[in-house]
N, C-alpha and C positions, 0 to 999 in steps of 0.2 A: 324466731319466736317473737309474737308482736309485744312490747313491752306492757302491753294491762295482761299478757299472759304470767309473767316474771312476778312473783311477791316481794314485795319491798319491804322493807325491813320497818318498821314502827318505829324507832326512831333515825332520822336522818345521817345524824352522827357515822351510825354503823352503817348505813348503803354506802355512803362517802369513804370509809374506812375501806369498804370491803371493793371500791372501785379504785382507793391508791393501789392495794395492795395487789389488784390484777393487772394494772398497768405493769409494778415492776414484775411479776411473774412473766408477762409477756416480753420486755425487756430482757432478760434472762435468758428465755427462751430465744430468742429471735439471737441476742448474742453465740449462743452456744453451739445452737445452729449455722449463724452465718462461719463460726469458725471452724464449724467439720466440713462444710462444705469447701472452705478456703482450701484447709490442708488438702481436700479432697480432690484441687485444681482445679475447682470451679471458677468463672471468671468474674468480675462485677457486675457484667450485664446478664449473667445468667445469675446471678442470685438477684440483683435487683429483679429481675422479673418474677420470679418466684413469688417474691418479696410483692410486689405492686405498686413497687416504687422508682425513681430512675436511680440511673447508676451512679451519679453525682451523689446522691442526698444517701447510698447507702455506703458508699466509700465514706466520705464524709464523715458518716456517724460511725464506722467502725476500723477503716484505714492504721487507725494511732494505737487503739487498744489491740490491735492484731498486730502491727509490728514490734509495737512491747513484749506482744507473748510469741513473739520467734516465729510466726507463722509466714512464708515464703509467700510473696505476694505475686500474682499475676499483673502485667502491665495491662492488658484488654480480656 
């Protein structure tokens, strides 16, 4: 959707608000997801792809909080 299609909010404050607030939805999302997929044997190169990201930068971001929560990591 091209953005002169999207309404924007009248005051700024609240677009800015409402664009923090989708990032960390998204965050959230993408964590919770990448951790079913973990448990599921997925491997890092198969979620980073998914993802649209390389495997480095999604290990990276999510390596530490998945060993925290017990999730059995694949080495490739």
């Amino acid at each position: 959707m091209p953005a002169e299609e999207i309404p924007a909010p009248l005051d700024p404050a609240d677009g800015l608000a409402a664009v923090a607030a989708l990032r960390r939805l998204a965050d959230q999302l993408e964590d919770a997801a990448v951790e079913q997929a973990m448990r599921a044997g997925w491997s890092w190169p198969q979620v980073a792809e998914a993802l649209g990201v390389t495997r480095q930068a999604v290990h990276k971001k999510h390596a530490k909080r998945l060993i925290a929560a017990g999730v059995q990591l694949r080495r490739r």
